[in-house]
Rosetta silent file (secondary structure, phi, psi, omega in degrees, C-alpha in Angstrom):
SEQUENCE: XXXXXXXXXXXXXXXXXXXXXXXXXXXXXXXXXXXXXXXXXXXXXXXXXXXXXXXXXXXXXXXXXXXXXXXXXXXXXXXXXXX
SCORE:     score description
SCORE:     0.000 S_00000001
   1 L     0.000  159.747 -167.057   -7.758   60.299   13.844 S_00000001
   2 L  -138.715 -170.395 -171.707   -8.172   60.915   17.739 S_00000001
   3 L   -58.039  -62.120  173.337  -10.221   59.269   20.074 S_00000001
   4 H   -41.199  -83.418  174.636  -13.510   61.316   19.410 S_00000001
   5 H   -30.408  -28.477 -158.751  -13.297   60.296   15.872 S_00000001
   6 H   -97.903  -45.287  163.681  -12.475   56.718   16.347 S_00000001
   7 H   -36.391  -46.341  165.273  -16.293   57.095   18.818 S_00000001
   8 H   -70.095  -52.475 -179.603  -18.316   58.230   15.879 S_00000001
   9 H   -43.506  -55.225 -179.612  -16.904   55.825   13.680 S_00000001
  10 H   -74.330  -21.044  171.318  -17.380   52.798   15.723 S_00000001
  11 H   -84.085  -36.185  173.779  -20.972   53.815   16.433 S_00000001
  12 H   -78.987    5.671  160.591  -21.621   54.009   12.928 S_00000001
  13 H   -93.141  -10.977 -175.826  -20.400   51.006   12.219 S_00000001
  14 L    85.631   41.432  178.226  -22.772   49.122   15.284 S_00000001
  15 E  -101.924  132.122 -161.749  -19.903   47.984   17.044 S_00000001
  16 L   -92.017  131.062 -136.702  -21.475   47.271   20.777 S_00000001
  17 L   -80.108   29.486  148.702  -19.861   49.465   22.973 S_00000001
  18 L   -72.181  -33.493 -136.956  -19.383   46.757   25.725 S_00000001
  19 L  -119.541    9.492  163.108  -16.717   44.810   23.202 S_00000001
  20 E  -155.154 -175.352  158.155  -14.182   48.210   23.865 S_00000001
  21 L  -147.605  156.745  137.710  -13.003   51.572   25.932 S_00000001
  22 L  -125.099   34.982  165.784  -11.177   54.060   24.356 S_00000001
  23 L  -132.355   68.595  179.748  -10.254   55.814   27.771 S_00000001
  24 L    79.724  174.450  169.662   -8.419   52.950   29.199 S_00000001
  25 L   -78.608  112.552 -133.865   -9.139   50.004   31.219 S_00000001
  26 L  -140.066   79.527 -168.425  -12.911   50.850   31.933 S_00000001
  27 L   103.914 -174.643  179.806  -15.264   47.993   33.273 S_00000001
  28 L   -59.561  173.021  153.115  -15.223   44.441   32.682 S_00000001
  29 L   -69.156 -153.471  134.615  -13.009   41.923   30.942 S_00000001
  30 L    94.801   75.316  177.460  -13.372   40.289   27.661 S_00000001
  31 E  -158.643  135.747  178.439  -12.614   43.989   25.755 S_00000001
  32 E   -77.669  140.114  177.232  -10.571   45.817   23.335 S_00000001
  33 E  -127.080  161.219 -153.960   -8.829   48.924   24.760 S_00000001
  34 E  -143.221  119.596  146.922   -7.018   52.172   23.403 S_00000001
  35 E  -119.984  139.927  165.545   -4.548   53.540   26.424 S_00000001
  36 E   -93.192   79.285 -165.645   -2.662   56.345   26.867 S_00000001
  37 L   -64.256 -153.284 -172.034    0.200   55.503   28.504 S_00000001
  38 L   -95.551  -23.123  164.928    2.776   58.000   29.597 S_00000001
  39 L  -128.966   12.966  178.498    4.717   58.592   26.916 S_00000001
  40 L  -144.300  178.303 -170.140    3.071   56.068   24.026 S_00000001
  41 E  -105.225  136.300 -176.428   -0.403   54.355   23.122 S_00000001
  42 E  -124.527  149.307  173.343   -1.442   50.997   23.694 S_00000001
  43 E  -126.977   83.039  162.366   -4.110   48.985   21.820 S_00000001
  44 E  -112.660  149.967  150.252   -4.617   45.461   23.901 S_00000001
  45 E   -86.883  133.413  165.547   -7.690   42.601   24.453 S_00000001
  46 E  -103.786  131.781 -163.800   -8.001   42.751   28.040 S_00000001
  47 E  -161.540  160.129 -172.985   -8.965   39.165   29.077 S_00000001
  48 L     3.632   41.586 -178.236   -8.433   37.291   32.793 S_00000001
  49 L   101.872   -9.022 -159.263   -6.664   40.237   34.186 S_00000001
  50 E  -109.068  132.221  173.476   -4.564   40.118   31.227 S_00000001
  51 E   -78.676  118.785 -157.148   -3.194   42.765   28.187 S_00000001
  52 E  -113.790 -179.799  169.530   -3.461   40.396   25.718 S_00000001
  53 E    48.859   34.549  159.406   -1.945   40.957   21.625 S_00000001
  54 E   -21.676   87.969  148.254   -0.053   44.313   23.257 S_00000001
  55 E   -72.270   95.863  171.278    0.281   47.170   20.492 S_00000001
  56 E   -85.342  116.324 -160.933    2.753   50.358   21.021 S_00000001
  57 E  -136.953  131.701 -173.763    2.156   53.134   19.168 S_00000001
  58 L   -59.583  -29.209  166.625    4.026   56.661   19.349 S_00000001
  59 L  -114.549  146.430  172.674    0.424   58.572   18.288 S_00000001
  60 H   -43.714  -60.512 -166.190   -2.904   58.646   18.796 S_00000001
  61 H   -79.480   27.664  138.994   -3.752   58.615   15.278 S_00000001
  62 H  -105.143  -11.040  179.950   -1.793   55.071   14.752 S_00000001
  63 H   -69.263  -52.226 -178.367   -3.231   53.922   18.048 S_00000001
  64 H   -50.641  -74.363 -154.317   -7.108   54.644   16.318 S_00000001
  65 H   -66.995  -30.673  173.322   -6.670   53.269   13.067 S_00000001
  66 H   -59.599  -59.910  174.827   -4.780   50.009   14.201 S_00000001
  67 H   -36.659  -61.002 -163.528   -8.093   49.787   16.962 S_00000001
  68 H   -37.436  -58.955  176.858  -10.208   50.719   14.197 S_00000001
  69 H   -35.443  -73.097 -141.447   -8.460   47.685   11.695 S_00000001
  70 H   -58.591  -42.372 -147.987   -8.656   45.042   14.633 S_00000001
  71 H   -81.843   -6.033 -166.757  -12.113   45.632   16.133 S_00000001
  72 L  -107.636   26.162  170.170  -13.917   45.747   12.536 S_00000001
  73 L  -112.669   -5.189 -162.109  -12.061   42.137   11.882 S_00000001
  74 L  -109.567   98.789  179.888  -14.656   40.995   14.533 S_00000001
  75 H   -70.715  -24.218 -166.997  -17.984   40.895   12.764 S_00000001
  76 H   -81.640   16.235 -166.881  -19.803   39.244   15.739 S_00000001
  77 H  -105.634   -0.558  178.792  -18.919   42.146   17.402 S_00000001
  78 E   -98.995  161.116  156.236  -21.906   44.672   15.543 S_00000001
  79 L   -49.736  134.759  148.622  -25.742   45.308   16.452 S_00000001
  80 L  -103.210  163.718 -166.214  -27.796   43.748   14.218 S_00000001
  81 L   -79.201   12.107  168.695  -29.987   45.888   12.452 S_00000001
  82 L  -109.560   13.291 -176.071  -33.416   44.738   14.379 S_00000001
  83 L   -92.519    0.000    0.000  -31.477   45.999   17.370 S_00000001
């Protein structure tokens, strides 16, 4: 899975696209984020300035699917459907 992929997915699940990035740290705190660092992937909550629950992952497609796992463990994190 790549980024693009991980973008459809997450819309079609309602997850509200405030509560991530997937290009980095993009915007406020309180968010999950997918980075590409320079030679590996990072999956942190970004929270008071802080990476917090760090993940390192040699590929994209283990960076997505861990992101994918965590942020779909958050329920309060989808649209409701009168939204």
């Amino acid at each position: 899975m790549n980024r693009e992929e991980l973008e459809n997915i997450l819309e079609k699940e309602g997850v509200i696209k405030r509560a991530y990035s997937l290009y980095g740290l993009v915007g406020d705190d309180d968010r999950l984020i997918l980075d590409r660092g320079q030679d590996k992937w990072e999956v942190y909550y970004f929270e008071r300035g802080e990476k917090i629950k760090l993940n390192i992952f040699e590929t994209e497609d283990e960076a997505c699917n861990h992101f994918l796992n965590r942020i779909l463990k958050w329920p309060e994190l989808k649209r409701r459907a009168s939204q």
